[in-house]
N, C-alpha and C positions, 0 to 999 in steps of 0.2 A: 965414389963407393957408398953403396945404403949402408944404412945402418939400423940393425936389428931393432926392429920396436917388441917391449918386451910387454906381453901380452896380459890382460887381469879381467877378472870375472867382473861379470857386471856388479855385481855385489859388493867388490873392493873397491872400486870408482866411483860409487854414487856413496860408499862411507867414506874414501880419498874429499870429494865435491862436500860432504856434511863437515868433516872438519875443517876443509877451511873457510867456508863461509861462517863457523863457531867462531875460529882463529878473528875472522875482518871483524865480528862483530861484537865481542867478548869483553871491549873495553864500554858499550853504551851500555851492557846488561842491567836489566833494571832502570833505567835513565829516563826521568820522566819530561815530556815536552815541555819548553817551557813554553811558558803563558803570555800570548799576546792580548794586552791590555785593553786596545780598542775591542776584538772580536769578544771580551770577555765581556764589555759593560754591555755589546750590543747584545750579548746571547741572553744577561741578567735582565735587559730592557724588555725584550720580547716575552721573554716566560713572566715577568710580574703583569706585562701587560696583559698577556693570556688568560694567566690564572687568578687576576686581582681587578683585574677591569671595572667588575661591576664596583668595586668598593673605592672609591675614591678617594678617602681620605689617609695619607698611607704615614708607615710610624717614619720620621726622620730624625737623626742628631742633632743634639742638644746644639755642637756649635754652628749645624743649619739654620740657626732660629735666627740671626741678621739677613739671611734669605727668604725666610718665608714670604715676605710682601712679593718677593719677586716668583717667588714658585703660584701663588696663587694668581699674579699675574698671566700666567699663561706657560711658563717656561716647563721645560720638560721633567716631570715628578719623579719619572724613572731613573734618571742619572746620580739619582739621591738614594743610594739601598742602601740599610743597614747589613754589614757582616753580623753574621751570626757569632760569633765571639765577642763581639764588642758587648761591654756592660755599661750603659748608660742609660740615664733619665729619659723615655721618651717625650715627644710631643707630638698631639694629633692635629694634622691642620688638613683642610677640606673648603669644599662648596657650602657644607650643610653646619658652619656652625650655627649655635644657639647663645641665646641670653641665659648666666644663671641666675634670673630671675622675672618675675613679671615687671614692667617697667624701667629692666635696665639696659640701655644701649648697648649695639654691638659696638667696641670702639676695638684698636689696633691690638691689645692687651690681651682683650678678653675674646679674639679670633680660636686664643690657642690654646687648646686643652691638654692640662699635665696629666698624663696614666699615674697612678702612685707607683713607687718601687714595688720589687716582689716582696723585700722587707717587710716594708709599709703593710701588703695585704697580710703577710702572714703574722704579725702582731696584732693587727686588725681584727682577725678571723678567732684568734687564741682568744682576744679579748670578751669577743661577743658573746651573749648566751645564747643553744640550739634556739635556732626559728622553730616558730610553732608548727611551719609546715612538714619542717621536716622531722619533729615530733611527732606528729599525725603522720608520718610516712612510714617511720619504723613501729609504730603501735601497730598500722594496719600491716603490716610485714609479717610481723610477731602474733596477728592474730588469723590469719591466714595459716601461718607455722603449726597453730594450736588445732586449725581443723582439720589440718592434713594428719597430723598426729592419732588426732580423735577418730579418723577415719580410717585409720589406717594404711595410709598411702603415706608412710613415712618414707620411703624410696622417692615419691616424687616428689617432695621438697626444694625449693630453689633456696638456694644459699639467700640468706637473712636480709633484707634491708643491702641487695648488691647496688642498688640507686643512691642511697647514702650518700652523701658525696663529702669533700675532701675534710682534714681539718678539723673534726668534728669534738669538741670536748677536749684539743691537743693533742687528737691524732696526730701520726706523722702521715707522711705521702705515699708509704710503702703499705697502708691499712685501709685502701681505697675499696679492696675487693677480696673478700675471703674467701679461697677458692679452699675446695672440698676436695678431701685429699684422695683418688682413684680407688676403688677398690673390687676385687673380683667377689663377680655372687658365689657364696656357701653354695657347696653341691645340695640337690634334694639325696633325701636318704630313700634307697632301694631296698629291699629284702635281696638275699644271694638265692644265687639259683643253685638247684641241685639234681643230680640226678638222679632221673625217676624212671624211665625203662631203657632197655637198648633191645633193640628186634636186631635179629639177623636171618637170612634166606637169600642177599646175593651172594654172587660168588665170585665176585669182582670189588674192585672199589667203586662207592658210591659215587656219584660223581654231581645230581642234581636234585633238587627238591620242590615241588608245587604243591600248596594246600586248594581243595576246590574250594568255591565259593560258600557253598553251604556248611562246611566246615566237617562233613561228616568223615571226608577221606582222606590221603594224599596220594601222591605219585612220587616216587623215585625211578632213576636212569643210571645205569650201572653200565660198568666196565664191560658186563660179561653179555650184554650188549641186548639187555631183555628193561623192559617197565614195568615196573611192578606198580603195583594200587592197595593199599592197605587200610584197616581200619583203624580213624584216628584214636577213638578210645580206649579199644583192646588192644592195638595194635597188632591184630590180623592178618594172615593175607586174603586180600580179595580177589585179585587176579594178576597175571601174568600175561603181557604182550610182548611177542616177538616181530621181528621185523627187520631191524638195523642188523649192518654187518658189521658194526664197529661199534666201540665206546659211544654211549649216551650222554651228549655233554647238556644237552637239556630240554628241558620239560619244563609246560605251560598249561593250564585249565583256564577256558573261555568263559565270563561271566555274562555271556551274550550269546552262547551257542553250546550242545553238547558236545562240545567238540575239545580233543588231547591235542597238543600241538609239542611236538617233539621233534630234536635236531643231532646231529651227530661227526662222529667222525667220516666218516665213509659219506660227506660231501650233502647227507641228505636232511628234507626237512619235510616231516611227512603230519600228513591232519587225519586224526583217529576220531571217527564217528562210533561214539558212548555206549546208543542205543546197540551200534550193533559190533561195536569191541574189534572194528575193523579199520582199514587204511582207506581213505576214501581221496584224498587229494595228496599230490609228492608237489614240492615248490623246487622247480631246478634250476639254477644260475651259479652257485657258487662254485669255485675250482678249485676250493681245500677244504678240509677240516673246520665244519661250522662248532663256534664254540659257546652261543648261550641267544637265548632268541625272548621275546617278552612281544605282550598282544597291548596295544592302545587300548586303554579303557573306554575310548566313547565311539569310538570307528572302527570300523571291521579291516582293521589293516596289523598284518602281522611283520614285525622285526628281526631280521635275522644277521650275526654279527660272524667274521670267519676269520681262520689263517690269511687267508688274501688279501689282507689289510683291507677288506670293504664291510660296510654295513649295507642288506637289500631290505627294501620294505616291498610286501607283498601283499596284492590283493584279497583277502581270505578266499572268498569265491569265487574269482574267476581265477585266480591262481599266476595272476601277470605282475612283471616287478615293473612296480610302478618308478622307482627309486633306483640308483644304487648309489651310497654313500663314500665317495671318496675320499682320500686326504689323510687319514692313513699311513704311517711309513712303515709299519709294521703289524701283525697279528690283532685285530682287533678280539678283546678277550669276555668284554660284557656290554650289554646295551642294556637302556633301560628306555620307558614310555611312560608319557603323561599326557592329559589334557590341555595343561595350560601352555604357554611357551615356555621354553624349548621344549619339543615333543619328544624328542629323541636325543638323548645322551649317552657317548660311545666312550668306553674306560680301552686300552691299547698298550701293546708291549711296549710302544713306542716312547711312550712314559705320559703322554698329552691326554686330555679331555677334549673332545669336542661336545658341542650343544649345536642341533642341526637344526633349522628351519624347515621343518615337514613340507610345506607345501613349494617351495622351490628347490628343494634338493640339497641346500647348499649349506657349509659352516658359517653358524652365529658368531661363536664365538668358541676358541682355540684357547685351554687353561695347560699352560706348562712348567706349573710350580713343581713337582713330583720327578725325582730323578729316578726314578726304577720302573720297572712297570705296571700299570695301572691294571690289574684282576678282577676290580669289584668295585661296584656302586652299589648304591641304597640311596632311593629319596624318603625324607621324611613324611608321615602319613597327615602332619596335621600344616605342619612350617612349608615354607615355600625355602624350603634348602636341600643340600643331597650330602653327599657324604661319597668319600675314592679311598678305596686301600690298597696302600702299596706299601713295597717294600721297606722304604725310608721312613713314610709316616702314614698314618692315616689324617684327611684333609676334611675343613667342613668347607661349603662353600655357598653360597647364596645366588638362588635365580632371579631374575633371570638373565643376568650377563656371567654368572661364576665370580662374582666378590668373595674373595677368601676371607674365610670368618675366623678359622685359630685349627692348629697342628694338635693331634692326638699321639702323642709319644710314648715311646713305651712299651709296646708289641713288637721286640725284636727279631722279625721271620718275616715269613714269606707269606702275605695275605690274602688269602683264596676268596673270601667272603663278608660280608657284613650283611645286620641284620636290626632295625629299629624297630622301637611301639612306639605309642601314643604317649607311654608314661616316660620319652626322653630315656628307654635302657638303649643303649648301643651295643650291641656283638657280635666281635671281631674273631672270627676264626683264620687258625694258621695251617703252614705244611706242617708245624712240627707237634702237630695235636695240640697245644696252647688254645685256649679261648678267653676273652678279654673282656669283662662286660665294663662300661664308661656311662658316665653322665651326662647326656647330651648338651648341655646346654654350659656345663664349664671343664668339660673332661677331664674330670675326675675319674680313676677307673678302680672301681669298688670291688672290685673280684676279678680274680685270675683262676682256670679251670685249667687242669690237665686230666685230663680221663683216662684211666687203665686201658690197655687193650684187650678185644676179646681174649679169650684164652687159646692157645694153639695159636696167636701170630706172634710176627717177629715186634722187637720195641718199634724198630724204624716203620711199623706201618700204622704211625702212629702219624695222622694223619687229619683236618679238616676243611673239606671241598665244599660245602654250601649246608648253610643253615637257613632258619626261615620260621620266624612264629605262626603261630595256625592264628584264624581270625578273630577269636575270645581271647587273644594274646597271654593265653594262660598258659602254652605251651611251647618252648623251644624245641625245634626239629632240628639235630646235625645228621649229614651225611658225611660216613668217615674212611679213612684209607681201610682201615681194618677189616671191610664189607660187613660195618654195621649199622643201622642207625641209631641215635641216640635222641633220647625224648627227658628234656629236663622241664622241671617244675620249680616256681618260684617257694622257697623254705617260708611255709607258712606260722614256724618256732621263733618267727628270729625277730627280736625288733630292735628297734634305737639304740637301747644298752647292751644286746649283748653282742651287736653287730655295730660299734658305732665308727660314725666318719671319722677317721683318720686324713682329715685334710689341713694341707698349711699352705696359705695364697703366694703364689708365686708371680710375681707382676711382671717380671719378664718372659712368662710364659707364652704370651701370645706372638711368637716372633712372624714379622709380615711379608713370611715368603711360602 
């Protein structure tokens, strides 16, 4: 007669199999080998011999010393180690003794030279008065100290006389090296910003912003799916281009060509010839909703990032993708260009950075410290760093492999944009109208803006999609939900006292993720 075998998931049999192999082995846990004596002196044989060869003369036990004749005989030196716990007297014996003196024989006695106790040196050392050399070593330390002082480079200072060495005057052991206790650099002081006009004439939300080169104008890309061109001073309008069937998610001025370069929802990425305020070239490859596009500074090659989770780069002229960027596991939402390497940095819903190697196509390198999605870059215009805003934090990061430099905390929303100068302002704009300005260089964030909305909108369209300083960095540009833009100016009232830094150093602030 069989008998029913009763059946269990793989999953309670290989935990059935974990327990009792715990069970057989539960009583060794922890149990350390023991020590076989021969393989021990041979394995202490071979490493002194490895690592002490050239020196011959090795320390051995005092009750070795009715051996010595025979160890310099020839017998083997290594079967003699001292343990490191042992405290005793040593003795050095070798090939290479000496006479302590001129004219006195080597006889049997005088082969073996006694090291003093530790005692011995450190009563020794108390006793002595500082050598003159190492008088003259902290003078010259000390006078070194005085011209960096006088110079003004008191930052670069190396801590005092660190060669100093032990014992000195009745030091103890523990006053070998006085290390300098960390401290984060004092923010610089900014003026706050304030605002100084707001234009409105779309009829959508704003959605993108490009100052041209010469500074005289800019370009906005609206919701209602028109670009407008305005004057930066007055703030004007100077024209109206149609074209797109959908949301304008961005806009570009060539510093190399008279050419608008503008991208949108509706798949397209079209190049606007200035002179004649018309559509001259369309770049087509993408399969969704292209979402921010930027032209290389020193190559006629244009960058375009989409919903498709791809970045293309595009010939200006002949209008062929040269490129297409993958890697991507979701929406790519800004790109940025540069000169130097990496040419091409992709910010992504996905929450990752990539840094692309232009002329192969392919990912540098892959930065996924950022849990949320990545909206927005900025590289710095003087530093060879950039800057990602997302959700969780704003990151700085260093080129060109992406070394994360320190977390900007603080801007609790949802981060559309960033925007830097020369003089280290950072600003952060949010979905929820918030704007953030920071101290570049220790993130410090000296002002927090919320801006009224126009009159006749709702609060909730209280909103900011891209900012952007014009090139005299005297003026902050936002485009806002509210269809308007807003043009701030640094508060030329304000100084040190009656705006001052409110900062207190926080040394855990830099956490390394």
């Amino acid at each position: 007669m069989t008998e029913e075998v009763q059946k269990h998931s793989v999953h309670t049999l290989v935990f059935r199999s974990l327990k009792r192999t715990h069970d057989m082995f539960v009583s060794d846990h922890a149990k350390t080998i023991s020590l076989d004596e021969e393989s021990h002196k041979m394995k202490m044989g071979v490493k002194l011999k490895t690592e002490y060869s050239p020196v011959l003369h090795m320390p051995v036990l005092k009750e070795g010393r009715d051996r010595v004749s025979q160890l310099s005989g020839g017998q083997d030196i290594y079967q003699n180690y001292a343990h490191p716990g042992d405290e005793a007297e040593y003795l050095i014996t070798g090939t290479h003794a000496y006479p302590s003196g001129p004219g006195v024989a080597l006889t049997a006695d005088t082969k073996m030279h006694r090291n003093p106790s530790e005692g011995g040196v450190l009563s020794m050392a108390l006793a002595l008065p500082p050598s003159q050399v190492r008088q003259e070593a902290s003078r010259t330390a000390a006078s070194i100290a005085e011209i960096h002082r006088h110079a003004g480079g008191a930052e670069r200072v190396h801590p005092q006389s660190t060669s100093v060495s032990l014992l000195e005057g009745g030091g103890t052991r523990n006053s070998v090296l006085m290390r300098r206790a960390p401290t984060m650099p004092k923010p610089q002081w900014h003026p706050p910003w304030k605002l100084f006009r707001v234009i409105s004439g779309h009829l959508g939300w704003v959605r993108s912003i490009a100052v041209e080169p010469g500074n005289q104008w800019f370009v906005t890309g609206s919701a209602d799916r028109t670009i407008k061109i305005w004057d930066l001073a007055s703030g004007k309008l100077k024209l109206s281009l149609t074209g797109h069937i959908s949301t304008v998610r961005g806009v570009a001025v060539s510093s190399r060509s008279p050419y608008l370069f503008s991208c949108g929802e509706d798949k397209q990425v079209k190049c606007w010839d200035l002179e004649y305020n018309k559509v001259i070239r369309h770049y087509h490859g993408h399969l969704s909703a292209v979402y921010d596009l930027d032209l290389h500074p020193t190559i006629d090659v244009l960058v375009t990032c989409s919903r498709d989770a791809s970045a293309r780069v595009w010939d200006i002229r002949t209008k062929a993708n040269v490129h297409t960027l993958t890697g991507h596991t979701n929406t790519v939402a800004t790109v940025r260009c540069q000169a130097a390497e990496p040419q091409v940095i992709t910010g992504s819903h996905d929450s990752t950075i990539r840094l692309w190697d232009l002329v192969a196509g392919k990912t540098r390198a892959t930065l996924t410290n950022h849990k949320k999605s990545v909206r927005t870059l900025v590289l710095h215009p003087r530093q060879y760093t950039f800057s990602s805003g997302s959700a969780d934090n704003i990151k700085q990061w260093m080129f060109p492999d992406g070394s994360f430099i320190q977390n900007l905390s603080g801007h609790n929303a949802i981060i559309n944009t960033l925007a830097v100068n020369s003089d280290g302002v950072l600003v952060s704009g949010a979905d929820n109208g918030t704007m953030h300005m920071w101290d570049w260089r220790t993130g410090y964030n000296f002002q927090r803006i919320h801006a009224a909305v126009q009159p006749g909108s709702l609060d909730s369209e209280s909103g900011i999609f891209a900012c952007m300083f014009d090139h005299s960095e005297s003026r902050l540009i936002t485009a806002e939900a509210d269809k308007t833009i807003k043009v701030y100016k640094e508060d030329d009232t304000a100084t040190e006292e009656s705006h001052p830094v409110n900062w207190k150093p926080e040394i855990l602030k830099r956490k390394r993720f």
